[in-house]
C-alpha positions as CSV (number, residue, x, y, z in Angstrom):
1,X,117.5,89.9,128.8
2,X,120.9,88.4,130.0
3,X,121.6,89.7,133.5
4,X,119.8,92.7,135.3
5,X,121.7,95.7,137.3
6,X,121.6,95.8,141.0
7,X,121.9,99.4,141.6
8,X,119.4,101.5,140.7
9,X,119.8,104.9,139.8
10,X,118.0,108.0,140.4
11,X,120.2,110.3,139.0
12,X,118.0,111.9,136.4
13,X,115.5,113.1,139.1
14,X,115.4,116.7,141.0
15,X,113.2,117.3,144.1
16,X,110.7,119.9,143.2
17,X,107.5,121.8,143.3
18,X,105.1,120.7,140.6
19,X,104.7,124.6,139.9
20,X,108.4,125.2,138.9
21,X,109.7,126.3,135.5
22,X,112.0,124.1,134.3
23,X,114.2,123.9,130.9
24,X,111.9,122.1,127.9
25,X,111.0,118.8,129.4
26,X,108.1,116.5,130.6
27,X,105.3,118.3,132.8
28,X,105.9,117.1,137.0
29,X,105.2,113.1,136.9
30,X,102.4,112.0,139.6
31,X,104.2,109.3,141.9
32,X,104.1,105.4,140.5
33,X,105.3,102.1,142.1
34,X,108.8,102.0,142.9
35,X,108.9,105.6,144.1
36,X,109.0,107.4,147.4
37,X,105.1,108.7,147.3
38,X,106.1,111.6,149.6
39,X,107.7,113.5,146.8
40,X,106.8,114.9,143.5
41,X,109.2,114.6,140.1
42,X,110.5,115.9,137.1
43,X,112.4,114.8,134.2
44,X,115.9,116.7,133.5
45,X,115.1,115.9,129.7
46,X,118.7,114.8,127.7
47,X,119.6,115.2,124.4
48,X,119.7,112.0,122.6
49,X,121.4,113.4,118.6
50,X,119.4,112.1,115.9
51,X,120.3,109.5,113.7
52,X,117.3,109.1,111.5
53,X,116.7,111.1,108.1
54,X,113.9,112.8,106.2
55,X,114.7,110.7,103.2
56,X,115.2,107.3,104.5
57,X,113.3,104.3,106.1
58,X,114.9,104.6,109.9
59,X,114.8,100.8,112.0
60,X,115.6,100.6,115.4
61,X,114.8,97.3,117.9
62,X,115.4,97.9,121.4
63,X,115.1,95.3,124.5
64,X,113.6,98.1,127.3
65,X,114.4,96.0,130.3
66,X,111.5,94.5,131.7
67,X,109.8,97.9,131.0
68,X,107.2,99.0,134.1
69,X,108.2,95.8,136.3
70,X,110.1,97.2,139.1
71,X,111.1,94.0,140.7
72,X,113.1,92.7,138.1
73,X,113.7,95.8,135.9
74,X,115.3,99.2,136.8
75,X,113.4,100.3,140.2
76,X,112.2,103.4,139.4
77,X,109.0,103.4,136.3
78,X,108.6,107.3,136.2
79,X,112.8,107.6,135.5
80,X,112.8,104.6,133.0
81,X,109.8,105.6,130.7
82,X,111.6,108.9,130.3
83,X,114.6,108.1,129.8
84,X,113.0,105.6,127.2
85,X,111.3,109.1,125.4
86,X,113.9,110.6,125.4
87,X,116.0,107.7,123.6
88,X,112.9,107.3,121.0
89,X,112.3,111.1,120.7
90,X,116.0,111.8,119.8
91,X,117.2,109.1,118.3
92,X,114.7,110.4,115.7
93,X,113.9,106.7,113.7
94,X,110.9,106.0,111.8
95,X,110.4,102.1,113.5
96,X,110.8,100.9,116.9
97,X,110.5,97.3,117.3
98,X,110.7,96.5,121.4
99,X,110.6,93.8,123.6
100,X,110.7,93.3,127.4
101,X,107.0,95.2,127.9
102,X,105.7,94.4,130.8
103,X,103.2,97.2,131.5
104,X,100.5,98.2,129.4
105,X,100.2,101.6,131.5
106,X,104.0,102.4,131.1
107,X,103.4,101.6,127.5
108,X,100.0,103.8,126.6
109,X,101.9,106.5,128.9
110,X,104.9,106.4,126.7
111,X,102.9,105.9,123.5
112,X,101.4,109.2,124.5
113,X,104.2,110.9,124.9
114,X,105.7,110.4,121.8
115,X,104.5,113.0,119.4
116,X,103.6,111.3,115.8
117,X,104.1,108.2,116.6
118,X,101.4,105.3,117.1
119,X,102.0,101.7,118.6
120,X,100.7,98.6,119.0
121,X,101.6,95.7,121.7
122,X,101.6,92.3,121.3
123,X,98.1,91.5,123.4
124,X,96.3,94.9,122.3
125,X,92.6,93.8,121.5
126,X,93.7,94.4,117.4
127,X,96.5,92.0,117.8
128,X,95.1,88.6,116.2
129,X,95.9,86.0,118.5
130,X,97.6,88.2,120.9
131,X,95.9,88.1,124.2
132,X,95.8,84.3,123.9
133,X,99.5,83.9,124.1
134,X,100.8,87.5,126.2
135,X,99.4,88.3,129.3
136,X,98.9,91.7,131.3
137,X,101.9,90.4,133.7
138,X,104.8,89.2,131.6
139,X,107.2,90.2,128.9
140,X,105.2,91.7,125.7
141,X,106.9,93.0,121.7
142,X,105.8,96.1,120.7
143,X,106.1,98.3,117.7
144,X,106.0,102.1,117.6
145,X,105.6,103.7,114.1
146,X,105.4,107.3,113.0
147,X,102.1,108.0,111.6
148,X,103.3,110.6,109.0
149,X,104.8,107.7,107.2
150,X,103.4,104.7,108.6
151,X,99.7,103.5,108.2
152,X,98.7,100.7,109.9
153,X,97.2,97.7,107.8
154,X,97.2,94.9,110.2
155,X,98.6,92.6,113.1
156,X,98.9,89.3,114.6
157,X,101.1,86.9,116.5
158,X,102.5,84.3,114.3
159,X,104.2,80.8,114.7
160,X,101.9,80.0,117.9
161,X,102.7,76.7,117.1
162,X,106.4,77.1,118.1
163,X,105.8,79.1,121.3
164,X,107.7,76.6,123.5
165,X,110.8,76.9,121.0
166,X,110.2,81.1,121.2
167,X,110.0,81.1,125.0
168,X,106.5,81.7,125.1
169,X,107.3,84.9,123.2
170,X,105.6,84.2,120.0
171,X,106.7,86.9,116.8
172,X,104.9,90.0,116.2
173,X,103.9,90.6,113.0
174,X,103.0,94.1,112.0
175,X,101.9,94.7,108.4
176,X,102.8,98.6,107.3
177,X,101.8,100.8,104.3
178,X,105.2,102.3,103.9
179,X,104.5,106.4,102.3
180,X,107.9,108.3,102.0
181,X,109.8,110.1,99.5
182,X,106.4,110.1,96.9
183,X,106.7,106.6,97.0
184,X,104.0,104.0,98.8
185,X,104.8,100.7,99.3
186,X,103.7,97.6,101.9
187,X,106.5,96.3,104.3
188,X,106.0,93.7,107.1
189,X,108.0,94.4,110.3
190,X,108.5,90.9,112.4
191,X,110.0,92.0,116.1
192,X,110.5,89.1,117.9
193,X,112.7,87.7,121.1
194,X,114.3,84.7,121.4
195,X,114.7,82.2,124.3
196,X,118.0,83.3,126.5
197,X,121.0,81.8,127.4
198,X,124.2,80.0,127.2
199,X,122.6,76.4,128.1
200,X,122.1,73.4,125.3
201,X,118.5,73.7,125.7
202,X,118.0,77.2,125.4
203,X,120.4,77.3,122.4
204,X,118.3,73.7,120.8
205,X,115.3,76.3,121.4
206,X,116.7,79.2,119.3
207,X,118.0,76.1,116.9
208,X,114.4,75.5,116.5
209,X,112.8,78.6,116.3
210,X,115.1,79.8,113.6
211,X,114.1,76.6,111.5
212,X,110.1,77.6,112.0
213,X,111.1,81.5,111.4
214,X,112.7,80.5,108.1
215,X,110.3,77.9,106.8
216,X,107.4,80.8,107.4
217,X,109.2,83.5,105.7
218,X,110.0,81.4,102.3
219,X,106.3,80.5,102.2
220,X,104.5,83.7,103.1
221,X,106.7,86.2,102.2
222,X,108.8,85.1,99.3
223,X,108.7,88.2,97.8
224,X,108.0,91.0,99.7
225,X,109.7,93.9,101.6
226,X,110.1,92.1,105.6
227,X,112.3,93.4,108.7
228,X,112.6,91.0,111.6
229,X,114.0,92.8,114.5
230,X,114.8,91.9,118.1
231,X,116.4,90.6,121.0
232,X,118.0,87.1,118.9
233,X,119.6,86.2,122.3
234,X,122.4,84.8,120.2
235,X,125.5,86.1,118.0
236,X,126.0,85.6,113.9
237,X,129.4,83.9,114.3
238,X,128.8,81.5,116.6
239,X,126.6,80.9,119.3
240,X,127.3,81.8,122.9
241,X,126.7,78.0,124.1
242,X,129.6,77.4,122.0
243,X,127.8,75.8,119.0
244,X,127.3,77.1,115.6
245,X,125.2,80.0,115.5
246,X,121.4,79.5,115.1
247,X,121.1,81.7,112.3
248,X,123.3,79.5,110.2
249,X,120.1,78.9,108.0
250,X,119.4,82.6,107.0
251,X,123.4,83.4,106.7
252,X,123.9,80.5,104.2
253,X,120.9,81.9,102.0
254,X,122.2,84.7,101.3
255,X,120.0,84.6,98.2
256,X,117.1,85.6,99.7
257,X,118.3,87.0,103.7
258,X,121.0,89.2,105.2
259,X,121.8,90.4,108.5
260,X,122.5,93.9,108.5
261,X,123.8,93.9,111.8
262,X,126.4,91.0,110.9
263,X,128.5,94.1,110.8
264,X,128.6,94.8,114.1
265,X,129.6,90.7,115.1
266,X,132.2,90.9,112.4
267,X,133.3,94.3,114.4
268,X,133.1,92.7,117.4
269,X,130.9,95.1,118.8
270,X,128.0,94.4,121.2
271,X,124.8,95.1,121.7
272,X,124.4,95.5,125.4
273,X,125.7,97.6,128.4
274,X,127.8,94.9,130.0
275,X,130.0,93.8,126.5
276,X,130.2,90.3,124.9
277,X,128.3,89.0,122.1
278,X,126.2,90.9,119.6
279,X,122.6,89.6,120.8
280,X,120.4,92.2,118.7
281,X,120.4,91.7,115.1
282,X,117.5,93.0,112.4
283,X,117.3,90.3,109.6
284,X,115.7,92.0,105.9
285,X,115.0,90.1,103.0
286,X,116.9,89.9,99.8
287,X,114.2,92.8,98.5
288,X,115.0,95.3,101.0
289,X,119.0,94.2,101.2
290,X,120.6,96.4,98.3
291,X,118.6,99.4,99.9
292,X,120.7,99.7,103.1
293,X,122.1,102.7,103.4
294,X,126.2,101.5,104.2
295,X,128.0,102.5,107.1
296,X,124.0,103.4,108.7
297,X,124.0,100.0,111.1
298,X,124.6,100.9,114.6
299,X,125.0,99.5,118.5
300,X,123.8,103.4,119.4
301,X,125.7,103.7,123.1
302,X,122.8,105.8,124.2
303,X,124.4,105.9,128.0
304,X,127.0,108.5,126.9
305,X,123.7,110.6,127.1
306,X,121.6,109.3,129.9
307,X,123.5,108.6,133.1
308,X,123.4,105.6,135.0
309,X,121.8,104.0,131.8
310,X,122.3,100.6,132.6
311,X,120.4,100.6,136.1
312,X,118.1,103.6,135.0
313,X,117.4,102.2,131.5
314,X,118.3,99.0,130.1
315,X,120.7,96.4,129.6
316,X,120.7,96.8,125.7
317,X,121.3,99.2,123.4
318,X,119.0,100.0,120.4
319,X,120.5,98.4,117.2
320,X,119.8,101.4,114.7
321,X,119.7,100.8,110.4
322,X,118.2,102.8,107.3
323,X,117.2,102.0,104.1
324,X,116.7,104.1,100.9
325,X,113.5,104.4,99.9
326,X,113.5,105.2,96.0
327,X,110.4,106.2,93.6
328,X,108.3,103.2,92.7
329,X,108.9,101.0,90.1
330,X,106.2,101.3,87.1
331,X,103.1,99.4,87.1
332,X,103.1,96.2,85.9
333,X,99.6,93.8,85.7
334,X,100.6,90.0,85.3
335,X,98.1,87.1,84.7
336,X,98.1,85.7,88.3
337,X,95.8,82.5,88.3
338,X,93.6,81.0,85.6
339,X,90.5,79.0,86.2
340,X,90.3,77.3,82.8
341,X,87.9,74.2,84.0
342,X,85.0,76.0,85.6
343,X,83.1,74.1,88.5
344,X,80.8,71.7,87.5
345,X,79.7,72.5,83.5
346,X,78.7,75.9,83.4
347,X,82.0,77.6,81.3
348,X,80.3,81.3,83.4
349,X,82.5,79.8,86.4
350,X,86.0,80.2,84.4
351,X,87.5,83.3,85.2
352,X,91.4,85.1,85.3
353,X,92.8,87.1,87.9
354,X,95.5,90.1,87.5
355,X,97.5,91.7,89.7
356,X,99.8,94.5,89.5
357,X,103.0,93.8,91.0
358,X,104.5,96.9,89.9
359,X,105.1,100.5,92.6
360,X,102.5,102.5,90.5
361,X,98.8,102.0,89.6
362,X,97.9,100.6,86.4
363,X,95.1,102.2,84.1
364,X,93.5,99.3,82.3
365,X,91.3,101.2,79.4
366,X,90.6,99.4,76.8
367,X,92.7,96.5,77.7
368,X,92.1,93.0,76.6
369,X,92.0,88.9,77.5
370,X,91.9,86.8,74.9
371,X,92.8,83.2,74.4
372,X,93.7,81.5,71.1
373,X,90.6,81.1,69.2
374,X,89.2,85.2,70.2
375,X,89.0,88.2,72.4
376,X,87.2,87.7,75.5
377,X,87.0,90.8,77.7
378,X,87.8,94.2,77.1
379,X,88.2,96.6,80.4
380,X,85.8,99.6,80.5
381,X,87.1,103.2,80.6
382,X,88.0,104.3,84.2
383,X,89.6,100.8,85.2
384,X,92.4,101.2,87.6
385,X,94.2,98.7,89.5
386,X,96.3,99.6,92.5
387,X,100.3,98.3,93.2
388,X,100.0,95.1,94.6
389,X,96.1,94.9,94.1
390,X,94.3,92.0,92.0
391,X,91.2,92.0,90.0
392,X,89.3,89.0,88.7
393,X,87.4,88.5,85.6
394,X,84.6,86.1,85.3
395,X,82.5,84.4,82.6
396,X,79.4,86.0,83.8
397,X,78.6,88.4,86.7
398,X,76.5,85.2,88.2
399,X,79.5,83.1,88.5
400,X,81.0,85.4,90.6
401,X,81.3,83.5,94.1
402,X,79.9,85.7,97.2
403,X,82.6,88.0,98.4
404,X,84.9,87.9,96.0
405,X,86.8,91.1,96.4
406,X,87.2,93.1,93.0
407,X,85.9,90.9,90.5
408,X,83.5,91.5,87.6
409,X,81.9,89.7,84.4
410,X,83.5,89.2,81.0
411,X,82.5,91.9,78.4
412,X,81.4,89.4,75.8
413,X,80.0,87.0,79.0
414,X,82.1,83.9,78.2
415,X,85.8,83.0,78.4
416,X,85.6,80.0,77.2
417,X,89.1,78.7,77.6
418,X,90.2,75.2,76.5
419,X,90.4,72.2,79.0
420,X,92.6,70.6,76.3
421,X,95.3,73.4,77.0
422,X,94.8,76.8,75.5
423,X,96.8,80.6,75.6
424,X,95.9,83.5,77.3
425,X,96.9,86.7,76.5
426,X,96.5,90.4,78.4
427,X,97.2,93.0,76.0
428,X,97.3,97.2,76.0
429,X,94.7,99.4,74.5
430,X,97.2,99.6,71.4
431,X,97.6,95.5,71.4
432,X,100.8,95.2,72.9
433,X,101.1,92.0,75.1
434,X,101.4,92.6,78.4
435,X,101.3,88.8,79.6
436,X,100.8,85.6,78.7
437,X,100.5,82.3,79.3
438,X,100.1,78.7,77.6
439,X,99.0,76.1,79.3
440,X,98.7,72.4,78.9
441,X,95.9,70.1,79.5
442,X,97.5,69.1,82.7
443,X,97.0,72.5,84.0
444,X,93.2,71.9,83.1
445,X,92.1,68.6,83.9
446,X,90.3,68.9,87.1
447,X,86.4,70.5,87.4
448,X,87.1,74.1,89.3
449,X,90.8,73.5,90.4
450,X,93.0,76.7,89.2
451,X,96.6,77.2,87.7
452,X,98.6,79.9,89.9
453,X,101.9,81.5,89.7
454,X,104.3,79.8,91.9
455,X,105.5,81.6,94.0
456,X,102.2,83.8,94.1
457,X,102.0,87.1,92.2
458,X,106.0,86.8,91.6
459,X,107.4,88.3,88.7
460,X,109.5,85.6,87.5
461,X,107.1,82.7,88.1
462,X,106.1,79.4,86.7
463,X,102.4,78.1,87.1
464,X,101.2,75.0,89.0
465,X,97.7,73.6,89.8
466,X,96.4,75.8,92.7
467,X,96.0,72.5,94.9
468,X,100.0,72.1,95.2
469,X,99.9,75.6,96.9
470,X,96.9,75.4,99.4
471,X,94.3,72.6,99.8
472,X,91.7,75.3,98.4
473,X,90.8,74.4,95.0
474,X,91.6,78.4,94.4
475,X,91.8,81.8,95.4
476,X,89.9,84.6,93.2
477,X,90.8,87.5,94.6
478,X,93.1,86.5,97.4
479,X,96.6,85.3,97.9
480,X,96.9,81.8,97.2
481,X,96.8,81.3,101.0
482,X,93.2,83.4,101.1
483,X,94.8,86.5,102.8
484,X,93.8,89.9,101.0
485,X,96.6,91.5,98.8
């Protein structure tokens, strides 16, 4: 937020009997803070159009002005959290990243309301981490989903570390199962909302959160589908302290980022009621980049269709974009880490770990690791592995460490791979390699210490000891950082 409206409008709102019939709109609203308690409401219900579309991914971030906080937001809860339905219910988008929550009853009322669509706040009890850095009292991200589409798979507040630098306003990270068109795939949506204003020290703290925001993405995410959405507080071309932009670091890799909404700086259009800059921008990486639809990023003006939408409302406008969502790509299993120098001397402790990095799932019947000198595991009938799921082969059922998540024993009980350097191979039921990978006794030297792809489960990857990727010797089963895939 950048300035607040004095006046306050109560335009939308007609005197009546909680017993009248009305056109299509919200039942009569029981009186909250910031009304006159001697009266009862209802909502006139606009029309927002549409802009989202039954084949595409629809984003949208809006900053809903301190939402439920009458004395420094719009003065009247009942009128705002309507007018915020109607906006959402419209507008018709499949993603709502927000910020500026203040009330977690305004928000569970207008959760509610919203048909087929879930949510989750940034201190909600499944938030990792939330409640320790958002209270009940100030400003809280948010993300509403629709639940024909969406499935939740988890959620946390990230970059903790930086929370001065983001304002006390740490990211929210919401990780989605993505289902649409026939096609599932995992995305991660990052709404965030950096630290206001024109002053050195804000902008230094932007400076600074951008450089943490960055150096998290290329490590965790360097090859997956991720939005980050929000209230940036700052524009593309420059900043409005009069310094470079902050975001200098994502537009000069333009390898791996773009800004979507650079579009509407380069337009000169912004993003909130009272002109200037473009401070709400939604960042994608480079895998979700050739999938925006053109011409679909937009500042939507919402107050042509809700009066007074400024002091009713908010300050900002929702910043809209869509994304084709295409059938998956094919399966494809790829040797993912190797364990070629078992722990200690017991060769049962080697083992090799597949995933399938592909869009489909893989059927591995009758499929094969060998190295070298034989054949060292053939896949039983029935063995499926799902996109983006690993599965881990050991010498022995024995070896396999306590909670190791999909792992079994070797056919023949021994892989017996050479510490010396060796090859392994995965091959088809008919023979065909699928993978491969020879390594040299470099990549074997050290009792229980693993090769893995670098950059994990990537399809164009080298291999590197697992210790110059985490301190953990390795990860059977898990991401190289130990997080499920």
């Amino acid at each position: 937020m950048e300035t607040m409206e004095n006046a306050r409008g109560w335009s939308r709102l007609l005197v009546v009997a909680c017993s009248a019939v009305l056109v299509a709109a919200p039942a009569c609203v029981a009186p909250e803070g910031g009304e006159d308690d001697s009266i009862d409401t209802v909502s006139l219900g606009y029309t927002v159009p549409a802009k989202g579309t039954a084949t595409t991914l629809d984003v949208a971030t809006w900053n809903l002005e301190w939402f439920g906080d009458t004395s420094r937001g719009p003065s009247n809860d009942t009128l705002q959290r309507q007018n915020a339905f109607d906006v959402i219910s419209g507008a018709d988008m499949d993603l709502w990243g927000v910020q500026e929550i203040v009330s977690v009853s305004q928000w569970n009322t207008l959760k509610s309301s919203l048909t087929g669509y879930a949510g989750v706040l940034s201190n909600d009890s499944i938030v990792t981490s939330g409640a320790s850095y958002y209270t009940t009292s100030e400003q809280k991200l948010g993300l509403l989903y629709k639940t024909s589409i969406a499935t939740l798979q988890s959620a946390r507040v990230i970059l903790t570390s930086s929370d001065y630098d983001f304002a006390g306003r740490p990211p929210l990270e919401v990780k989605l199962s993505v289902s649409l068109n026939g096609t599932t795939e995992n995305v991660v949506v990052i709404v965030l909302h950096m630290k206001a204003l024109a002053d050195s020290a804000s902008y230094q703290r932007r400076l600074a959160a951008s450089s943490a925001l960055k150096s998290y993405l290329d490590s965790t995410y360097p090859t997956q589908k991720v939005f980050v959405i929000g209230d940036y507080n700052d524009d593309l071309d420059g900043s409005i302290s009069g310094n470079p932009t902050p975001y200098a670091n994502f537009l000069n890799d333009a390898a791996d980022y773009k800004f979507p909404t650079k579009a509407l700086t380069d337009a000169g259009i912004s993003s909130t009621a009272s002109g200037g800059a473009t401070l709400d921008h939604h960042l994608v990486t480079n895998e979700l980049a050739l999938a925006l639809v053109p011409g679909s990023v937009e500042a939507y003006k919402v107050g042509t269709f809700i009066p007074s939408y400024s002091s009713t409302t908010s300050d900002h406008y929702p910043i809209l974009s869509r994304y084709t969502w295409a059938a998956a790509k094919p399966a494809q299993v790829v040797l993912n880490e190797i364990c070629a120098n078992e722990p200690g001397s017991s060769t049962a402790g080697e083992f090799v770990e597949l995933v399938n990095i592909g869009g489909q799932p893989a059927t591995l019947d009758g499929w094969t690791i060998a190295d070298a000198s034989s054949m060292r595991h053939t896949f039983a009938a029935g063995t499926t592995l799902g996109p983006g799921k690993s599965i881990v082969v050991f010498g022995t059922a024995a070896a396999i460490p306590a909670g190791t998540p999909n792992a079994i024993a070797s056919s023949t009980s021994n892989l017996g791979f050479a510490n010396g350097g060796d090859a392994v191979y995965l091959r088809d039921a008919q023979g065909a390699t699928k993978d491969s990978f020879s390594y040299p006794a470099s990549l074997a030297a050290t009792d229980a210490v693993s090769m893995n792809r670098s950059p994990d489960a990537a399809e164009s990857a080298t291999f590197v000891l697992h210790t110059t990727l985490a301190a953990a010797a390795s990860s059977p089963g898990t991401r190289v950082t130990g997080a499920a895939f």
